[in-house]
C-alpha positions in Angstrom: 28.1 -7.4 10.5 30.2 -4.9 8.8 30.2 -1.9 6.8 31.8 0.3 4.4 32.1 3.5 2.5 32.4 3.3 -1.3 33.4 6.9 -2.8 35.5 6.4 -5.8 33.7 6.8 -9.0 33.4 4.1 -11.4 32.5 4.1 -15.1 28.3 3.3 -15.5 27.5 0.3 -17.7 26.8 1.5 -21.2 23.5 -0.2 -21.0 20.9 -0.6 -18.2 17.3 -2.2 -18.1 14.9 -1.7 -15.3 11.9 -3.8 -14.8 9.3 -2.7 -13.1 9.2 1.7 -13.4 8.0 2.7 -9.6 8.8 5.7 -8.2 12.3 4.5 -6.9 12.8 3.2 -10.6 12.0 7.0 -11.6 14.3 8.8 -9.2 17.0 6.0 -10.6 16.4 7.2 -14.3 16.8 11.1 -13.3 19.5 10.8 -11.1 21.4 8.7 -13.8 20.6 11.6 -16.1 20.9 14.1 -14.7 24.5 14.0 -13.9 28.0 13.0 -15.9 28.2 9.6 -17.1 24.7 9.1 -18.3 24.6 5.4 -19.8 24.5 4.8 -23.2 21.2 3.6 -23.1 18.4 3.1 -20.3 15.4 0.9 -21.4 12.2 0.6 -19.3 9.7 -2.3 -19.0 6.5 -0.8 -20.7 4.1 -1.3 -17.4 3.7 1.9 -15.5 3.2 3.6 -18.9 2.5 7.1 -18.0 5.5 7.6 -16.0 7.9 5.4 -18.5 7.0 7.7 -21.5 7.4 11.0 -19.5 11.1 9.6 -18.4 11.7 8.6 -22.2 10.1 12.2 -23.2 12.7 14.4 -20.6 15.9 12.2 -21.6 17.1 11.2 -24.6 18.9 8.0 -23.7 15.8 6.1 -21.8 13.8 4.2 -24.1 10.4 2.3 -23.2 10.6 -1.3 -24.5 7.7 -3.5 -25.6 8.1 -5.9 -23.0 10.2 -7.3 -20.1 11.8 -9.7 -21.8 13.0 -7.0 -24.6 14.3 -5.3 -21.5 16.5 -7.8 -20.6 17.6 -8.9 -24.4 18.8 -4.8 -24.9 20.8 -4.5 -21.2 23.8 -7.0 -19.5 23.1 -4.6 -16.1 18.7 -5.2 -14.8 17.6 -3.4 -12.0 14.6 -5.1 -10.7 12.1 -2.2 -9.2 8.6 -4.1 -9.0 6.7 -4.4 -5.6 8.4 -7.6 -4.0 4.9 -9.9 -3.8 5.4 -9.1 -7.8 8.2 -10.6 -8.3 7.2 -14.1 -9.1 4.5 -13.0 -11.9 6.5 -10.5 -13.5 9.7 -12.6 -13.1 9.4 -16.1 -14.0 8.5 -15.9 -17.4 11.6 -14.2 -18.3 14.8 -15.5 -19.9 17.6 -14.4 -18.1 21.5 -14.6 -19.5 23.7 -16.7 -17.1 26.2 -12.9 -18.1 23.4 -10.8 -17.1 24.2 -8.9 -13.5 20.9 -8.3 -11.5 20.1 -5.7 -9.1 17.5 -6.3 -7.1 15.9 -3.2 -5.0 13.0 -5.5 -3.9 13.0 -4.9 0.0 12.6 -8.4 2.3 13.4 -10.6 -1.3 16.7 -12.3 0.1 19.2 -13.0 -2.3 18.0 -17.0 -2.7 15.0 -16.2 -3.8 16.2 -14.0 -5.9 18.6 -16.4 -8.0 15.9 -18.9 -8.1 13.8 -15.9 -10.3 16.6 -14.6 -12.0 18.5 -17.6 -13.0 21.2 -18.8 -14.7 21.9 -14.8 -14.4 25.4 -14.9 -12.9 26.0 -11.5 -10.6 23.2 -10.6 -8.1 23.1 -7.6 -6.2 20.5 -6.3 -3.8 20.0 -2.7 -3.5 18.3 0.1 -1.2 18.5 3.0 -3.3 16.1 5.9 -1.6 14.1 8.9 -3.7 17.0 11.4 -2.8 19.2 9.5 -6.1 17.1 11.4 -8.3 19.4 14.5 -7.0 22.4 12.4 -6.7 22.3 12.5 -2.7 20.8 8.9 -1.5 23.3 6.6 0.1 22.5 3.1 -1.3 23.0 0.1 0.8 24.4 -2.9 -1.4 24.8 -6.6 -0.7 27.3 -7.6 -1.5 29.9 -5.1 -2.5 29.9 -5.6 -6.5 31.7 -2.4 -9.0 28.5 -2.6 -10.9 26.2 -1.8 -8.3 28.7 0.3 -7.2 29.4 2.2 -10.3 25.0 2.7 -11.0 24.6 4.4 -7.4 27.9 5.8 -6.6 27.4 8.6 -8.6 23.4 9.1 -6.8 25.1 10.2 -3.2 27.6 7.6 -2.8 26.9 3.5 -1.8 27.2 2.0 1.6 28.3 -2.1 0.9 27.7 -4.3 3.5 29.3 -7.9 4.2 26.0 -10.0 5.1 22.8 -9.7 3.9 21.3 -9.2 7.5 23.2 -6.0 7.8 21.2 -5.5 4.7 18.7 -6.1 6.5 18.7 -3.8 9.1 19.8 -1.4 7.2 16.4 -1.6 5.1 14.1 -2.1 8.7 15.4 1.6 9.2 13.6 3.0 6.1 10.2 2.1 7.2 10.6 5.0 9.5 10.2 7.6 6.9 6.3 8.0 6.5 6.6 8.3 10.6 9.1 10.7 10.6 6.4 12.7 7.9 3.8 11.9 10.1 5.7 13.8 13.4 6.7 16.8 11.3 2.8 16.9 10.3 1.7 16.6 13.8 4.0 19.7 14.7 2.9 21.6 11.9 -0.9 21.1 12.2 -0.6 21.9 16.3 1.0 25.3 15.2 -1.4 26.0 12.5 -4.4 25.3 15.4 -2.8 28.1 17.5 -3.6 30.7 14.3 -0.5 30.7 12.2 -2.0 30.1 8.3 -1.3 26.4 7.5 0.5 26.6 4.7 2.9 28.9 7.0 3.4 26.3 9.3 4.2 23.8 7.1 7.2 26.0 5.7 8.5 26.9 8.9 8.7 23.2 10.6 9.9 21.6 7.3 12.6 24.5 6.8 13.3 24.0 11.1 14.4 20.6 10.0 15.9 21.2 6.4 18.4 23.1 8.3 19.6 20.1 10.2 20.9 18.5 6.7 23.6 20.1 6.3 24.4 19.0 10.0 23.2 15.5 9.7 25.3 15.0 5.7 28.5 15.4 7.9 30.9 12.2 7.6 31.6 11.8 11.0 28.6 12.6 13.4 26.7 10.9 16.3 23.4 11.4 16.5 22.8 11.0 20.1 25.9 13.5 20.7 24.0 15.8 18.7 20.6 15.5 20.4 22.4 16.7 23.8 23.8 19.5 22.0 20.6 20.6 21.5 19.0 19.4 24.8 20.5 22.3 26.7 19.7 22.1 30.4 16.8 23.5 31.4 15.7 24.8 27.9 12.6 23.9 26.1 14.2 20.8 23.9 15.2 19.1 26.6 11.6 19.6 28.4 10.7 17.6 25.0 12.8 15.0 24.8 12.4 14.0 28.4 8.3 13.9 28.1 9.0 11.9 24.7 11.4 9.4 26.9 8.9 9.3 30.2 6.3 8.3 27.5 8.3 5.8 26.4 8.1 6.7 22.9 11.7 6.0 21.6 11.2 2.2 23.0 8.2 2.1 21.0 10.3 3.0 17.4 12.7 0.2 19.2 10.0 -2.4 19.4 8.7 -1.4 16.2 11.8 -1.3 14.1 11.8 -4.8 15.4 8.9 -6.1 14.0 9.7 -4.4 10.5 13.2 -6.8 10.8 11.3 -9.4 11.9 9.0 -9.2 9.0 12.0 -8.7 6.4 13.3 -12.2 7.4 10.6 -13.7 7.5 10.2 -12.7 3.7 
């Protein structure tokens, strides 16, 4: 399993079509807007109306189609961006172009099942572009390494290609740990807000004690566990912390867990 780096800018296809206009879909759009090299033209499946129209109201190059299929007759680049036990219903009905390129950002849909929705389209691509694209600063895992997919998410916070799709995989298992991590930052805030600070007040103050890690954490060369003893210093309150949090056997738990998410991603 191996990874690597992509950097180097590359011209964005002059036409795009998304099926399928989530929230991931919507950070796509703005983050493709927002910033130089807009495509010519963006057109959007017509399902999840409300937010479609707003995106074709705030930029001038996105344009809501009148169905999928017109979608994929107006673009040679398709992201697909519907939920993944959509895919067959909003997929199989559609006439795909053995040019086409398809990018997929359908977690646990491995590329197989993909070609068999999407075919004769000729370049596939899976994708696991985050919400921070919409201000050009998510690193996108792609499988496998295609100047397309490279060129779309590149300029969203750079693209990380990997060699296999299980490293693809794991990659994705890893991103089921967000809502947790929102969950922890909640349970710090609301035990500060029960000791009398105003809740709103504690919310601020944990969320800006860990904004100020990014800068840290955006580094190039950093490890993580280097970093924690950094901050672990002997005898100080962090490290009384961490080592409750390790005696409880909390960190196995996010191993054993992240296990069962990459379980259930094969699986699919």
């Amino acid at each position: 399993m191996s990874t690597k780096d992509i950097q180097a800018p590359r011209d964005i296809p002059s036409d795009v079509g998304i099926v399928g206009v989530g929230a991931i879909a919507g950070a796509i759009v703005t983050g493709l807007c927002e910033g130089a090299g807009t495509p010519t033209a963006i057109h959007l499946s017509p399902r999840s109306a409300g937010r479609a129209s707003r995106l074709a109201t705030r930029y001038p190059s996105v344009h809501v189609a009148d169905s999928n299929q017109t979608v994929l007759a107006r673009a040679d680049v398709v992201l697909v961006c519907v939920r993944p036990q959509d895919a067959p219903a909003a997929l199989s009905d559609l006439n795909f172009r053995a040019e086409q390129a398809v990018i997929s950002v359908m977690a646990g849909v491995p590329l197989d099942a993909l070609r068999a929705l999407v075919a004769p389209a000729g370049v596939l691509v899976r994708a696991i572009p985050l919400p921070a694209v919409a201000r050009r600063s998510g690193l996108t895992a792609i499988h496998p390494p295609h100047e397309l997919a490279r060129a779309i998410f590149d300029p969203l916070g750079g693209v990380i290609a990997v060699d296999d799709e299980r490293a693809l995989e794991v990659l994705s298992a890893s991103t089921a740990t967000i809502a947790a991590h929102l969950a922890y930052l909640d349970t710090i805030s609301r035990w500060v807000a029960d000791r009398g600070i105003p809740k709103t007040d504690a919310t601020r103050y944990v969320a800006a004690v860990f904004a100020s890690l990014s800068e840290t954490l955006a580094a190039q060369s950093i490890d993580l566990g280097t970093l924690a003893d950094e901050y672990a210093t002997a005898g100080g309150i962090n490290e009384q912390f961490l080592t409750a949090l390790t005696r409880a056997g909390t960190f196995d738990t996010v191993k054993r867990a992240l296990d069962d998410v990459a379980v259930r991603l094969e699986g699919e």
